[in-house]
C-alpha positions in Angstrom: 18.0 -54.2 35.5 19.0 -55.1 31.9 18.2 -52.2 29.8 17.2 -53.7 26.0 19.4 -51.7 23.1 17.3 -49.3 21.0 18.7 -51.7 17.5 17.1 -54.9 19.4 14.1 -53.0 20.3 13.6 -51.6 16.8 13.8 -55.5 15.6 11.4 -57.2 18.2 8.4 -54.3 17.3 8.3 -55.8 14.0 7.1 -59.4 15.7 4.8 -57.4 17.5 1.8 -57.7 14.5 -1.7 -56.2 15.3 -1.1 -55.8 19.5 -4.1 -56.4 22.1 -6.8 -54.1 22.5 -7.4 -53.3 26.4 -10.3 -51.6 27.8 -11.5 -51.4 30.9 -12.0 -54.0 33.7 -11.4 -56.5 31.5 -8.3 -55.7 30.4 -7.0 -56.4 34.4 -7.9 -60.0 34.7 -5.0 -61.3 32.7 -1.5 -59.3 32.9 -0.3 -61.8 30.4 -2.4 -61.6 27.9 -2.5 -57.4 27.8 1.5 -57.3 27.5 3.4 -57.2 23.8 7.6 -57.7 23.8 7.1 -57.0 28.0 5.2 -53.9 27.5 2.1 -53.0 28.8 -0.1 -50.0 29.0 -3.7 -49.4 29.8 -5.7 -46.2 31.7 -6.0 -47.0 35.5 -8.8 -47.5 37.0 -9.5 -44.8 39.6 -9.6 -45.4 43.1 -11.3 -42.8 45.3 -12.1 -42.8 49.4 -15.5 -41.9 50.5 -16.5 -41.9 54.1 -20.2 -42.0 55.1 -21.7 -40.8 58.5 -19.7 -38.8 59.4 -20.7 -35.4 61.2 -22.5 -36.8 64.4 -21.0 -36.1 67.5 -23.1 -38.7 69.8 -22.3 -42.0 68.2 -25.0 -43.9 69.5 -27.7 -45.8 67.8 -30.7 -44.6 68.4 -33.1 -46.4 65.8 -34.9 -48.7 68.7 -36.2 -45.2 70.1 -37.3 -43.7 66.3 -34.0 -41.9 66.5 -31.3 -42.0 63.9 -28.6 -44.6 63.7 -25.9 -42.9 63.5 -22.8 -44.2 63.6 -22.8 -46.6 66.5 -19.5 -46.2 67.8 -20.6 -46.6 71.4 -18.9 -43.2 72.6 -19.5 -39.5 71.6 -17.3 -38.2 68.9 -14.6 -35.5 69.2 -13.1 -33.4 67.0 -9.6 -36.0 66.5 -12.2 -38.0 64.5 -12.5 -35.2 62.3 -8.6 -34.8 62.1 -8.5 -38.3 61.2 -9.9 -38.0 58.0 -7.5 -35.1 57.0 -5.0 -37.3 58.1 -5.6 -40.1 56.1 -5.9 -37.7 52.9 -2.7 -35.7 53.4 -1.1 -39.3 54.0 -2.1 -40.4 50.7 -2.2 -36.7 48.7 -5.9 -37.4 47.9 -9.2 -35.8 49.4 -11.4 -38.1 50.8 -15.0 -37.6 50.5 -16.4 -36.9 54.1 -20.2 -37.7 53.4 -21.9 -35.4 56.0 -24.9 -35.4 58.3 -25.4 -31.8 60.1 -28.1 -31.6 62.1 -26.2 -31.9 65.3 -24.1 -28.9 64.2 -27.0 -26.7 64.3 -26.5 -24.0 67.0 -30.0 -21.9 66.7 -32.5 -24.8 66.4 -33.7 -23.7 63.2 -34.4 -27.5 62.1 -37.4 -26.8 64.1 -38.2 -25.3 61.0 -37.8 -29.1 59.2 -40.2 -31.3 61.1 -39.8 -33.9 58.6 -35.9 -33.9 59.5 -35.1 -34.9 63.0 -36.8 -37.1 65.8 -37.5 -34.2 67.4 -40.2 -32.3 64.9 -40.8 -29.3 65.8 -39.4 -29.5 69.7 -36.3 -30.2 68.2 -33.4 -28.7 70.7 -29.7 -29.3 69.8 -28.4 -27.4 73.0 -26.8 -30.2 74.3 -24.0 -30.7 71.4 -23.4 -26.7 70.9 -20.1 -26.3 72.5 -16.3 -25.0 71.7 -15.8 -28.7 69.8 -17.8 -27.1 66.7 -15.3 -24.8 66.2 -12.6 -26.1 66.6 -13.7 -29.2 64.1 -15.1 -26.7 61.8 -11.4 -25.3 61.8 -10.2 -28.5 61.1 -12.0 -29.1 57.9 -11.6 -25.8 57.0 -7.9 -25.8 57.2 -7.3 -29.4 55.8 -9.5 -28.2 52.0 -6.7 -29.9 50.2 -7.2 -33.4 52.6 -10.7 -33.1 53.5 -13.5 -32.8 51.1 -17.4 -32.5 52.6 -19.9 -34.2 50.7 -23.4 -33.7 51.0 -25.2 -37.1 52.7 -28.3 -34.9 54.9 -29.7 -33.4 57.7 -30.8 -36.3 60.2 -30.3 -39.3 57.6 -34.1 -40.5 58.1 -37.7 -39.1 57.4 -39.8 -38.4 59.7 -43.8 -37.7 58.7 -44.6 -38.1 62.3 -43.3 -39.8 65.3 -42.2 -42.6 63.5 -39.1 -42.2 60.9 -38.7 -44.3 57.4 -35.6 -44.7 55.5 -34.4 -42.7 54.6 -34.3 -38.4 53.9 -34.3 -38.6 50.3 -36.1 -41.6 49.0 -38.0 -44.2 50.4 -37.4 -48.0 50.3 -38.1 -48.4 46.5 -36.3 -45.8 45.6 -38.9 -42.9 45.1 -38.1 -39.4 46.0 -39.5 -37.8 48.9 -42.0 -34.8 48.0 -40.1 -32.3 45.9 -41.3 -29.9 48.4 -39.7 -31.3 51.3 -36.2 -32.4 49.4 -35.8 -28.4 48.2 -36.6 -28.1 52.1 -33.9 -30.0 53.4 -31.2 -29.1 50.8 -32.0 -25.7 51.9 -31.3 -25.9 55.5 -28.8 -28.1 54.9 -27.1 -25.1 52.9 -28.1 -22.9 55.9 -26.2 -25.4 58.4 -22.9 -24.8 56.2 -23.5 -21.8 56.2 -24.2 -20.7 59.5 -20.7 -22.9 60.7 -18.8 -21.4 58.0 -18.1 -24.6 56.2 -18.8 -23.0 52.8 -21.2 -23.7 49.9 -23.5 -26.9 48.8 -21.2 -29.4 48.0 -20.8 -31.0 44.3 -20.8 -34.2 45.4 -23.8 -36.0 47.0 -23.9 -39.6 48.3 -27.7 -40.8 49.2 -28.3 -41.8 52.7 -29.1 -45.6 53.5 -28.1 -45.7 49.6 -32.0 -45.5 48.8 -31.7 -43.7 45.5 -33.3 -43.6 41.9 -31.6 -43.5 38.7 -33.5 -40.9 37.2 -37.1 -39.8 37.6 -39.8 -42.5 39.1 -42.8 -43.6 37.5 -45.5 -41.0 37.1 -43.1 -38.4 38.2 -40.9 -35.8 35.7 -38.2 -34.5 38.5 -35.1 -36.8 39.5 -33.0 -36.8 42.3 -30.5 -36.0 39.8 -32.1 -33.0 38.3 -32.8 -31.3 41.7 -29.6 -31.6 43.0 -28.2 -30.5 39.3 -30.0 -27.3 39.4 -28.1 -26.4 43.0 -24.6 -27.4 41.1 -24.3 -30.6 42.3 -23.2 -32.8 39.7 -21.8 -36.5 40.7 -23.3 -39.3 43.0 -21.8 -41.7 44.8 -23.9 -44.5 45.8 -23.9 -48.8 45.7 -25.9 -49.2 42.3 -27.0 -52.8 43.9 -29.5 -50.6 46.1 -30.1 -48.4 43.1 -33.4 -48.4 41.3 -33.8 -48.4 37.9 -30.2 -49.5 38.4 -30.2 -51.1 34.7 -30.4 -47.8 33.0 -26.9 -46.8 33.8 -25.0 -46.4 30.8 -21.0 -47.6 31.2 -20.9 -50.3 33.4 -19.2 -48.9 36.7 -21.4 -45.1 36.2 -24.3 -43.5 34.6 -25.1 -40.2 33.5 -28.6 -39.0 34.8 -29.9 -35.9 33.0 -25.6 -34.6 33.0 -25.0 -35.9 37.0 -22.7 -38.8 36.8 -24.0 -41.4 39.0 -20.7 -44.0 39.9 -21.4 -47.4 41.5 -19.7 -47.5 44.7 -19.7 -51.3 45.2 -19.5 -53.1 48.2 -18.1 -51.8 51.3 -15.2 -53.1 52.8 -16.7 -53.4 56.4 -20.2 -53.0 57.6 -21.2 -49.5 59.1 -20.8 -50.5 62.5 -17.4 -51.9 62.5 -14.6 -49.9 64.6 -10.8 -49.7 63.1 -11.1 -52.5 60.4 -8.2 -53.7 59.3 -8.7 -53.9 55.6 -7.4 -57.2 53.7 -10.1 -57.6 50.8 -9.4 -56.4 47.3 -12.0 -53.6 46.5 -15.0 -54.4 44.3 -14.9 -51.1 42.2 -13.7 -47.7 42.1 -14.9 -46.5 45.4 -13.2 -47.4 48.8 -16.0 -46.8 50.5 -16.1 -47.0 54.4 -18.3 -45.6 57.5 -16.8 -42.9 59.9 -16.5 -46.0 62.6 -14.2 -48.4 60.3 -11.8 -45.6 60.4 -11.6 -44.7 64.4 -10.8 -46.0 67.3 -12.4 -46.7 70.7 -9.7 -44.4 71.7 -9.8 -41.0 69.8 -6.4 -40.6 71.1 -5.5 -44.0 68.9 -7.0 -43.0 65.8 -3.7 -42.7 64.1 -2.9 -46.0 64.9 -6.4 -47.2 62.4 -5.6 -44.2 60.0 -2.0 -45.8 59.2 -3.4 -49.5 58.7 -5.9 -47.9 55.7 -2.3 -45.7 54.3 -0.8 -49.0 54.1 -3.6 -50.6 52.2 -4.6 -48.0 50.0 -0.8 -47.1 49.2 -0.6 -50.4 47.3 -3.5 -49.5 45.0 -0.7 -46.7 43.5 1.3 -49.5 42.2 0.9 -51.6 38.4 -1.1 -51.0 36.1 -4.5 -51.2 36.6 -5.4 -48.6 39.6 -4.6 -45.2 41.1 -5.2 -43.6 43.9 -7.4 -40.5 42.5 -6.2 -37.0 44.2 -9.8 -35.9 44.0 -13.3 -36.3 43.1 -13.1 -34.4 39.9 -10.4 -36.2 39.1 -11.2 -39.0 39.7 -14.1 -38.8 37.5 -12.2 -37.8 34.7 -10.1 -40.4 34.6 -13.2 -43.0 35.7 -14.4 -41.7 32.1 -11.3 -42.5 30.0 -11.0 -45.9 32.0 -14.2 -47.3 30.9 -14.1 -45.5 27.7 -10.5 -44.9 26.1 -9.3 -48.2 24.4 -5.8 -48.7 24.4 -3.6 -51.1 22.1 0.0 -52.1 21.5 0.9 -51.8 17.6 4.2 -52.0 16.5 6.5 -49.5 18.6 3.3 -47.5 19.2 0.5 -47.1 21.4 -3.0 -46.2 20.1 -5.7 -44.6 21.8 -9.7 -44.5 20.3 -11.9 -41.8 22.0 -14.9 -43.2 20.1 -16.8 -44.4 23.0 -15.9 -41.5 24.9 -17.5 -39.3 23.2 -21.1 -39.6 24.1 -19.9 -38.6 27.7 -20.5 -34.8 28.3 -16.9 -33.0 28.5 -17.6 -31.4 32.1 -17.6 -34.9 33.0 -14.8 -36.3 31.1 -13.0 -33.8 30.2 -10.1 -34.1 28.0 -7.3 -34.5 30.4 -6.1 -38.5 31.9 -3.9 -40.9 33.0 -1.9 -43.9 31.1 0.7 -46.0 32.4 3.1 -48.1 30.7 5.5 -50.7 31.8 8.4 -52.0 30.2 11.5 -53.7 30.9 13.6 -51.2 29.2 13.6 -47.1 29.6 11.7 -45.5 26.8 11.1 -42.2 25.3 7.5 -41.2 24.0 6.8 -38.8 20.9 3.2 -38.3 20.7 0.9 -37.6 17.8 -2.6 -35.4 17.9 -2.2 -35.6 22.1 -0.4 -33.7 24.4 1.9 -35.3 27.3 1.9 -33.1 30.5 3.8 -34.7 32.8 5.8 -37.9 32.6 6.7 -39.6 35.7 8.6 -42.8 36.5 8.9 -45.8 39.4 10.8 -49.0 39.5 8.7 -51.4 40.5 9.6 -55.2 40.4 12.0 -54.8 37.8 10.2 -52.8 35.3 10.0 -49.1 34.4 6.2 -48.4 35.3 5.4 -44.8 33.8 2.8 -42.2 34.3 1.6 -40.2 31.4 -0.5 -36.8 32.3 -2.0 -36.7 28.8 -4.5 -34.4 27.0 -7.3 -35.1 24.2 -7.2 -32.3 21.4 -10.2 -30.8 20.7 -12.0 -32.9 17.5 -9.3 -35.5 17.9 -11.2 -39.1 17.8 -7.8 -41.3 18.4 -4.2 -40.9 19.3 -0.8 -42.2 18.9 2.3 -42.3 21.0 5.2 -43.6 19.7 7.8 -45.4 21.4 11.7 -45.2 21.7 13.9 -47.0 23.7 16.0 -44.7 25.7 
């Protein structure tokens, strides 16, 4: 690769003029048209793996007999399906999101205590899927914390006021939470299930089951979903703001913030729920790659690596350019989900400049001040920053360009930023 000499680099910034302003989404449709002199730089949208279903072991669905669907895999799962999702995260060096239901890890029948939350009321009886496999998956997501990151989804994934269940545990159809009563029910037994299998505390992270969810509080009522779940330290939702009421009052585009939670709009999945070992070929329609337990198995537990590699592969690529990253975990991922949608960047002169301003109405436990940028360019470079910290620099070659990673950090009070380029 031709490297550019710093005295021809020096002249060409002067043709440069005002640069391009890039933020966001927007600033990916058209690598032409965000790139000055052959360099480019933007902050990466996010890209984060979230996994719903998953904690049954019989796989069977059972909605045709008022039971849940579950995950409709046609066998009964083992613990390898459990492994598989460590798997795929230590793979990658991220933490997927394992979006859990529980009630068939309950050894003591204490959901008998929960009518509203199994098929089974009050005769509810779980002795039939207490066995050695418990502990040794409980083991496996125990031991796998940097790979393997349970997420609050629910007890028994439906409601059932009598016989008969609706969809789904925490809001109905329209979107309206279940009585407040019952919710603070179920999230505590659902804390007692952790508990009593020794798979820690309430989760942060929460994704709705069925996606029937409400962007803050319903008409006629003064308690959201949101401020519930804030109030037992749970403080960012995952969920498809297509199936989202009151989907309209989410502030940024791809997330909202309801009463401090942030609320992130998973998109469309890649496969429906049902679908065993997808291949995956479709570009993703937003910051969550989000799949069902099923699309990452196979038939054969033994073969689960086998479907685990075909997602490595296809998620390895979203690490490369510009304009996504893999995100090692949920809190960073929502960091830097923040600063994608509201750090603008632009090329002026031999400089980069970064505005804050329309980050600033986002709550710092959300945002924080730490993020990502990349830069490409033809030609090595060296950066000298102004009112913003770089933490880590790294480099790739990737079709004949230099694409670097900046770790960088906001100072406190600071409302834009500078960083200065060099050729090498």
């Amino acid at each position: 690769m031709k490297q550019m000499p710093r005295r021809e680099f020096i002249r060409q910034t002067a043709q440069w003029g005002a640069g391009l302003a890039l933020t966001g989404l927007a600033a990916c449709k058209g690598r032409a048209q965000m790139e000055v002199n052959g360099i480019a730089a933007m902050v990466p949208m996010p890209i984060q793996v979230v996994i719903d279903d998953v904690g049954w072991w019989s796989g069977e669905d059972g909605s045709a007999r008022q039971e849940p669907y579950r995950t409709g895999i046609g066998r009964n799962h083992v613990p390898a399906d459990y492994q598989a999702i460590a798997d795929l995260g230590k793979k990658l060096g991220v933490r997927p999101q394992a979006a859990t239901i529980l009630c068939e890890w309950d050894r003591t029948n204490m959901l008998r205590e929960v009518p509203t939350s199994t098929w089974m009321r009050e005769n509810w009886d779980n002795r039939k899927w207490t066995g050695p496999w418990l502990e040794e998956a409980a083991d496996i997501i125990r031991s796998n914390a940097r790979h393997y990151e349970l997420t609050l989804h629910g007890i028994g994934h439906e409601y059932w006021a009598d016989s008969h269940f609706t969809r789904a545990e925490w809001a109905d159809r329209s979107g309206r939470m279940r009585p407040l009563d019952q919710v603070e029910l179920h999230l505590d037994y659902y804390a007692r299930l952790l508990e009593q299998n020794r798979l820690g505390p309430l989760p942060a992270s929460f994704v709705p089951t069925a996606f029937l969810h409400g962007f803050g509080p319903a008409a006629g009522e003064e308690v959201s979903m949101a401020q519930v779940l804030k109030r037992r330290g749970i403080h960012y939702i995952n969920t498809p703001f297509s199936m989202m009421a009151n989907a309209g009052a989410a502030q940024y585009g791809l997330f909202g913030i309801d009463d401090g939670v942030i609320t992130v709009d998973r998109g469309e999945d890649l496969f429906d729920w049902d679908v065993i070992g997808g291949v995956p070929e479709a570009r993703m329609s937003g910051p969550t790659c989000g799949m069902h337990w099923p699309n990452l198995l196979h038939e054969d537990p033994a073969r689960n690596a086998e479907v685990v590699e075909g997602w490595v592969r296809y998620l390895s690529a979203y690490n490369s350019g510009l304009a996504t990253m893999l995100a090692p975990d949920s809190t960073f991922f929502q960091r830097q989900l923040a600063h994608h949608a509201g750090t603008a960047v632009s090329l002026k002169g031999p400089m980069i400049d970064l505005d804050f301003t329309k980050i600033q109405p986002i709550p710092e436990q959300i945002a924080g001040r730490q993020f990502m940028l990349k830069i490409s360019s033809p030609f090595r470079l060296r950066f000298k920053p102004e009112k913003i910290r770089v933490l880590a620099n790294a480099d790739a070659l990737e079709a004949e360009k230099i694409i670097y990673t900046l770790t960088l950090e906001r100072l406190p009070g600071e409302r834009a930023a500078r960083i200065g380029l060099e050729a090498a």
